[in-house]
N, C-alpha and C positions, 0 to 999 in steps of 0.2 A: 201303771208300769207296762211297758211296751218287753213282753217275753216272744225269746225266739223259738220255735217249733223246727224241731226237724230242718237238718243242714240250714240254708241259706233264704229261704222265701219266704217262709211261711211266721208270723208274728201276730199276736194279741196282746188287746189292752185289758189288764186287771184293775184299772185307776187308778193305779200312785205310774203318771206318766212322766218316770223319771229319764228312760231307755230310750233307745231309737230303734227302727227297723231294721234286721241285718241287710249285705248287701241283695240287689236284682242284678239278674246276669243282663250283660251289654245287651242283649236282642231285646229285653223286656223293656231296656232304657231307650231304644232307639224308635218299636214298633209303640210307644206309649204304654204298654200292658201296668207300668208301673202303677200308674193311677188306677188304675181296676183294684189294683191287692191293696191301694191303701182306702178305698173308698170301701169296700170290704171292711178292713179293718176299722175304719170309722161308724161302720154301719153297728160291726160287732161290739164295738163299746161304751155306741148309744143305746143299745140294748141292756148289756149288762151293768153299764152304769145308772139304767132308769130300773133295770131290777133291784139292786142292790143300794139304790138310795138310801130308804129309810134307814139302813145302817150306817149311811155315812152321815146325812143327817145325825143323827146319834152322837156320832164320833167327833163332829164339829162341837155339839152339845157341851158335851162332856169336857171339851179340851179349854172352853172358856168358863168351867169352873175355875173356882177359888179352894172349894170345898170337896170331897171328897161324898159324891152321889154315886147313887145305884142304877144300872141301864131301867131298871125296873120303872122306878122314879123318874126318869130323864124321859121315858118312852108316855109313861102315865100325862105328864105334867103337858109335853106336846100334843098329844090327843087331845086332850081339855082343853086346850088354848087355841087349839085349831082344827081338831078334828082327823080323817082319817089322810084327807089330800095334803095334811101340814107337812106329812111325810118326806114328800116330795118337793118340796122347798128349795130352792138352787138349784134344782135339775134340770132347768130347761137352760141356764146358761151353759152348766157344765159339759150338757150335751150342745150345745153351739161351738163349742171351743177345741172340741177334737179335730176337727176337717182342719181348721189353718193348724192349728197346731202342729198336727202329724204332718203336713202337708211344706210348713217353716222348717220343724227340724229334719224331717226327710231330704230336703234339697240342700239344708245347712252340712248336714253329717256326708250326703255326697261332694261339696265342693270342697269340706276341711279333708277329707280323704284323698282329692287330687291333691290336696298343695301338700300334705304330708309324704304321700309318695312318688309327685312326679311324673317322671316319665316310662317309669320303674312298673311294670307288670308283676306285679307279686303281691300275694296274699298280704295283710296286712298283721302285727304280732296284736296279743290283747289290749298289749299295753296303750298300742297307738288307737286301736277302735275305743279305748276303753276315752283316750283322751279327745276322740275325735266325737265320740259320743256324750259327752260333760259339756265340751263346746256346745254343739249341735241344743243339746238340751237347756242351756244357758242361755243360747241367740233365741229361742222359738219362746222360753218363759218370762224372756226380758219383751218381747212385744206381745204376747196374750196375758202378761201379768194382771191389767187392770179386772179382766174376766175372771181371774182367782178373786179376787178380792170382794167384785159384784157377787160369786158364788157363795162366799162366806158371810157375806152381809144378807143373803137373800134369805140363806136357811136357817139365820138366826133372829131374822126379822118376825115381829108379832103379826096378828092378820090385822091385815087395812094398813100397815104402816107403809107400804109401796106397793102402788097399781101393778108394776110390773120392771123390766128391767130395764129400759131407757129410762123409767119415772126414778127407777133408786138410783140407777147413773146422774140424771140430773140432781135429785135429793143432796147427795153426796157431795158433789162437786159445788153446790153454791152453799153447804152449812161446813163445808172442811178443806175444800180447794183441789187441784190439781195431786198436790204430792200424796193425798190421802190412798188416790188409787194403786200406790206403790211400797204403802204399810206393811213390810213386815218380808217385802224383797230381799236383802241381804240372807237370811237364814234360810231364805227358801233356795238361792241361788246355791250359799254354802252347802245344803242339805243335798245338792245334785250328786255331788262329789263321792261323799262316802255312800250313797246309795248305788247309783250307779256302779261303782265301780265291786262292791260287796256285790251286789248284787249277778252281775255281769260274772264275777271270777269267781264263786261260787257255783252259780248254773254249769259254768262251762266244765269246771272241774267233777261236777257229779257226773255228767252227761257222758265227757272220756272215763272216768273213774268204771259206769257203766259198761260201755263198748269197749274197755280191753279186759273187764271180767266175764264177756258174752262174747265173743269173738269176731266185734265189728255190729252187729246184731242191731237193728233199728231199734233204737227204742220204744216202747207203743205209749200211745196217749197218758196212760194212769203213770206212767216211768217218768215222762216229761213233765205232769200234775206234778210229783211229787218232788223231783230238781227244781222248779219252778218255785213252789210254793217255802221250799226249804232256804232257797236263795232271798226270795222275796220278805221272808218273816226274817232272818238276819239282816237283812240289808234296812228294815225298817225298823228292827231292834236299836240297830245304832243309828237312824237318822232320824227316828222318832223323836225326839227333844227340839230340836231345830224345826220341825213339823209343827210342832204344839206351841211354838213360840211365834213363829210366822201367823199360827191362824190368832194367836191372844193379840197380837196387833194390828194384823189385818179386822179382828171386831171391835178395836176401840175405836172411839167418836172422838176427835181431838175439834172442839169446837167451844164456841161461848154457849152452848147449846147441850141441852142434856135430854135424851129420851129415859123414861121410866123402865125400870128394869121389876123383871119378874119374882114373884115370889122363889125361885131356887135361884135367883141372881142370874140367870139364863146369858145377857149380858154385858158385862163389866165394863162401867161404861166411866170415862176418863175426858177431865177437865185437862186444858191448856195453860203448861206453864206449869201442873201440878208434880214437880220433881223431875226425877232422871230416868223415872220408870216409862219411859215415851220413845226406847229405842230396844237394841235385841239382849244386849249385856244387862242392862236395868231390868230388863221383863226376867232375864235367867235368874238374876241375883234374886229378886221379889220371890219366884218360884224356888228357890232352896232356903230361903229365909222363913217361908209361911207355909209351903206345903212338904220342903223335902226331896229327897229323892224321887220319889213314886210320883209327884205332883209333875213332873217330865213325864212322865207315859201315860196322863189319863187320857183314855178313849183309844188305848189302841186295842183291847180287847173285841171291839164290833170291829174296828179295822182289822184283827185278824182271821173272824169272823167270816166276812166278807171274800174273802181270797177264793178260796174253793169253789163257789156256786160263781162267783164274777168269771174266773176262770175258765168254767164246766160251761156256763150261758156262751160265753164269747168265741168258743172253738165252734159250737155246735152253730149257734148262728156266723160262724167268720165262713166253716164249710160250706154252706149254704147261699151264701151272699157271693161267696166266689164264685160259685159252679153259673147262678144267675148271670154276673157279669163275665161268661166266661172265661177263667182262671182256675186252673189243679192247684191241690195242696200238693205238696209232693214231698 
């Protein structure tokens, strides 16, 4: 999640990269500075996305059960299977994929913002950032989509089952084909929407809510922590489902080909042809048929987990990395 800081410049990534940057003032757009705050920001959330791995790892864990397990046992089972570095499993794609990412919908979110206003000088309402930001984030995960997928397959994979990520890129591609890299796209795209925008109209409404009970009054870092973290946990409350259903088929194997799956079923691995359960409506039905309600929100507990110290790492390293490439928070 791409959260905004303080009026207009200043933004970090929590990892659920639903959001986009607010706007840079024209001088920033014209002298280049812009790419300074976003390589910052990239910097900030290869950081706290490699602190905060092992939780997400977890969170993956957990979401392709069938079963109802304990982080306890999810965390146990990973160690023994691989040890302490198992942890970090997907992390190195995950952090490859921020720089174009941010860098796609940063330019997508500025060009949909010209065509929506024109030639019109004027602030933008929420409604239209709120649409120009869905866009934006829609264009940038429709072309780094394949890197979600390698990400999911990476941190669920056993050790030795891929050298590395061009070896599971190629694995993939010659036992399940081209469409494989785009399993489980639809709910992810849908999931933009209500996130984004919960999200988005939440923050902003605690923020004002703030500054006309303080009389204008900056808000300080733990004020925006906690608009941030309040938006963020709602906005994931209701896109959670759509979440946990993007990564249960982004981990299925649609192939004449089966790999061995682990003593806690780690995962769920799916023959070709075998039913209707091989799309996003089949996977929800299966999940309220067998686990219920609650079987839509496993693993968001480390993900909510997660928020606070990703949050706390990313400011403190975004501060830092700006002043390096010269750029103020402001």
């Amino acid at each position: 999640m791409l959260q905004i800081l303080q009026n207009e410049e200043l933004y970090l990534d929590i990892g659920e990269d639903m959001n986009v940057p607010d706007d840079f003032t024209q001088i920033e757009l014209q002298s280049g500075m812009w790419w300074r705050h976003l390589a910052a920001g990239g910097i900030a959330g290869a950081v706290s996305r490699t602190c905060t791995a092992p939780l997400d790892r977890i969170k993956v864990f957990l979401q392709v059960q069938t079963q109802k397990t304990a982080i306890s046992d999810s965390l146990r089972y990973m160690l023994q299977e691989g040890g302490l570095r198992s942890m970090w499993r997907g992390n190195g794609i995950n952090v490859l994929k921020i720089a174009p990412e941010s860098a796609i919908k940063f330019a997508a979110y500025e060009k949909i913002k010209r065509l929506i206003r024109g030639e019109e000088k004027r602030q933008m309402s929420i409604g239209e950032r709120f649409m120009a930001g869905a866009a934006a984030g829609g264009i940038s995960q429709t072309v780094i989509y394949p890197m979600e997928v390698l990400k999911t397959r990476l941190a669920l994979r056993r050790t030795g089952q891929y050298k590395g990520i061009v070896d599971a890129a190629k694995k993939i591609y010659i036992l399940e084909g081209l469409r494989s890299f785009y399993r489980g796209y639809i709910p992810n795209i849908l999931g933009i929407i209500p996130y984004a925008g919960i999200d988005l109209a939440v923050y902003e409404t605690l923020k004002k809510k703030y500054l006309s009970c303080h009389n204008d009054e900056q808000p300080s870092f733990l004020v925006l922590l906690a608009c941030g973290s309040a938006s963020s946990t709602l906005g994931q409350v209701c896109s959670y489902p759509l979440a946990l259903v993007r990564t249960r088929l982004q981990a299925q194997v649609v192939s004449k080909y089966t790999y061995t799956t682990s003593p806690l079923g780690a995962i769920p691995m799916k023959q070709a042809g075998a039913g209707n359960d091989d799309n996003m409506m089949g996977v929800f039905r299966k999940i309220l048929r067998t686990e219920g309600i609650c079987g839509l929100y496993r693993g968001i507990t480390p993900n909510f987990i997660k928020v606070l110290p990703a949050v706390s790492i990313s400011y403190v390293v975004y501060e830092y990395a700006s002043r390096g490439l010269g750029v103020n928070m402001t």
